[in-house]
C-alpha positions in Angstrom: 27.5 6.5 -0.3 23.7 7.3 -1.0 22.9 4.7 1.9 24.9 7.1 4.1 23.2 9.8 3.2 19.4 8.4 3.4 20.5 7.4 6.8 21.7 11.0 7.6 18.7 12.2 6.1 16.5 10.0 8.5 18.6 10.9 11.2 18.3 14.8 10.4 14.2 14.3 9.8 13.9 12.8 13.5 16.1 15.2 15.2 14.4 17.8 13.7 10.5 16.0 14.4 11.4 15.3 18.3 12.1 19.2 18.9 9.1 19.7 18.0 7.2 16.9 19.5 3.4 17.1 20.3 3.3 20.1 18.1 0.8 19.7 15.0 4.0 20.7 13.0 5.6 17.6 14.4 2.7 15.5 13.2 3.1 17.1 9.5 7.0 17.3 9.2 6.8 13.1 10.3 4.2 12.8 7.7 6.3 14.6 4.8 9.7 12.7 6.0 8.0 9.8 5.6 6.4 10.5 2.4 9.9 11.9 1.2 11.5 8.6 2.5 9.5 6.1 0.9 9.8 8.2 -2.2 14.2 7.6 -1.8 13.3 4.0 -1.4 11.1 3.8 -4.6 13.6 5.3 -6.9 16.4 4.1 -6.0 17.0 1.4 -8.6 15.2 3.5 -11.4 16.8 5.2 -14.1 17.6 8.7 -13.5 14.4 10.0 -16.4 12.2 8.0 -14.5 13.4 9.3 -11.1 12.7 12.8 -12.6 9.5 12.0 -13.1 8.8 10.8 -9.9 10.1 13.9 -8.0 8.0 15.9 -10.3 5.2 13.6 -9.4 5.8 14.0 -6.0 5.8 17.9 -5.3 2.3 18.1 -7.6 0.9 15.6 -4.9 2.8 17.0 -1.9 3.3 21.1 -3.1 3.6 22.1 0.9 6.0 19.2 1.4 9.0 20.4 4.2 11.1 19.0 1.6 10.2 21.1 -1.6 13.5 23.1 -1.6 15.4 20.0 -1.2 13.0 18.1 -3.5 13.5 21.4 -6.3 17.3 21.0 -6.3 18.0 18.1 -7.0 15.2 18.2 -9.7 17.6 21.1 -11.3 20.4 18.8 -10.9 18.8 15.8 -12.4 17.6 17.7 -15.6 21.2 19.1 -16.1 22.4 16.2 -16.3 20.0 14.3 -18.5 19.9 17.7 -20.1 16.3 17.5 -19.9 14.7 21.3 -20.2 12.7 21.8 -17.4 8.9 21.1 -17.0 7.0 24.5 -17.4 4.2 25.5 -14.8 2.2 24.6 -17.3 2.3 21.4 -17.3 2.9 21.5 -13.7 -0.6 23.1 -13.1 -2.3 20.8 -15.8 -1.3 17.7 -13.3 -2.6 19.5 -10.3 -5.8 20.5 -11.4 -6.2 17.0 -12.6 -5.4 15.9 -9.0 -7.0 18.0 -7.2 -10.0 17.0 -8.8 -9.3 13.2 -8.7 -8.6 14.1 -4.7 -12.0 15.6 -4.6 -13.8 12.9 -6.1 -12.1 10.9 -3.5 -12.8 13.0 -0.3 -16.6 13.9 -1.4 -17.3 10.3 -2.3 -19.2 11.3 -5.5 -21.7 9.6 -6.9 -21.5 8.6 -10.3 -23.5 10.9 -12.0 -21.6 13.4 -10.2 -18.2 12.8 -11.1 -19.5 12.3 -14.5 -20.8 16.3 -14.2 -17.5 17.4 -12.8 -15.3 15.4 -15.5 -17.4 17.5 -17.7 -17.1 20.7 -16.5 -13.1 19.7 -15.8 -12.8 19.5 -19.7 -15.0 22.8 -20.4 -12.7 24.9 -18.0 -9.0 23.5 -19.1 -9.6 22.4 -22.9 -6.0 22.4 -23.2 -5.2 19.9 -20.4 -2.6 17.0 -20.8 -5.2 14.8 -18.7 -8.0 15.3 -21.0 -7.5 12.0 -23.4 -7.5 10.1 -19.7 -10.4 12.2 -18.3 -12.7 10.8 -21.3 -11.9 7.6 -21.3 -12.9 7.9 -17.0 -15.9 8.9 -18.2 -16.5 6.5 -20.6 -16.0 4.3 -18.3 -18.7 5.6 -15.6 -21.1 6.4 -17.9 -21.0 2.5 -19.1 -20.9 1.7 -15.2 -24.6 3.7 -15.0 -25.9 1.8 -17.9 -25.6 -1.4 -16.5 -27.0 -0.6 -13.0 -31.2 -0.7 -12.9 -32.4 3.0 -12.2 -34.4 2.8 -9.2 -37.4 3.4 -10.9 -37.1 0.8 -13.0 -36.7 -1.7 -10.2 -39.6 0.2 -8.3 -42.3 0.0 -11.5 -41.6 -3.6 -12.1 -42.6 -4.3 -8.6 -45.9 -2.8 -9.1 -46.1 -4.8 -12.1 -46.1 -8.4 -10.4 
């Protein structure tokens, strides 16, 4: 049965994609059906608490998807019956703030000293973020990475030295 219907969702995403072939909204809705596919394929041997929590992973990373409404049902259907409450905006904004600054680390290609300043300034701004435990130990972590690189000045005066 569920094989059936990820085929007929396929089957739906490229009838859908080849109407509007060449168009930029092609190009996105192929990107989000695979996105959403790959997602079926991951989950499908999980338990249904962990699926939950991929779905919910998935529209913080992908809030624009083509699939949200889709995506949002069955979210609703899974927490009924887990009987699961469901997860407040809260904690839904909490993960995407901490993405979205992970995603700008990423695009930006901070320097160290840098994504120590905005980890930082992440935890002055949302004190009350479920991230924050993993956000210090990140910075732990790059602020050891600094101390065991040389500063360049340190490499420059012991060359005058010699």
């Amino acid at each position: 049965m569920m094989r059936w219907f990820y085929s007929l969702t396929l089957s739906i995403c490229l009838l859908i994609g080849s109407a509007h072939a060449g168009d930029q909204t092609a190009t996105l809705f192929f990107r989000d059906a695979k996105n959403y596919l790959e997602a079926i394929a991951k989950i499908k041997k999980l338990p249904l608490d962990q699926q939950l929590e991929v779905w919910r992973n998935f529209l913080v990373q992908y809030p624009e998807t083509f699939f949200k409404e889709e995506i949002q049902y069955n979210l609703a259907q899974l927490e009924n019956v887990l009987g699961v409450k469901q997860q407040t905006s809260k904690e839904l904004t909490n993960t995407a703030i901490f993405l979205k600054a992970q995603k700008y680390i990423a695009t930006h290609k901070l320097s160290t000293k840098d994504q120590i300043l905005l980890w930082q300034q992440f935890l002055m701004e949302h004190p009350d973020n479920k991230h924050n435990e993993e956000v210090r130990g990140m910075m732990s972590q790059l602020k050891f990475s600094l101390q065991k690189k040389p500063s360049p000045s340190n490499t420059s005066n012991s060359a005058s030295d010699r």
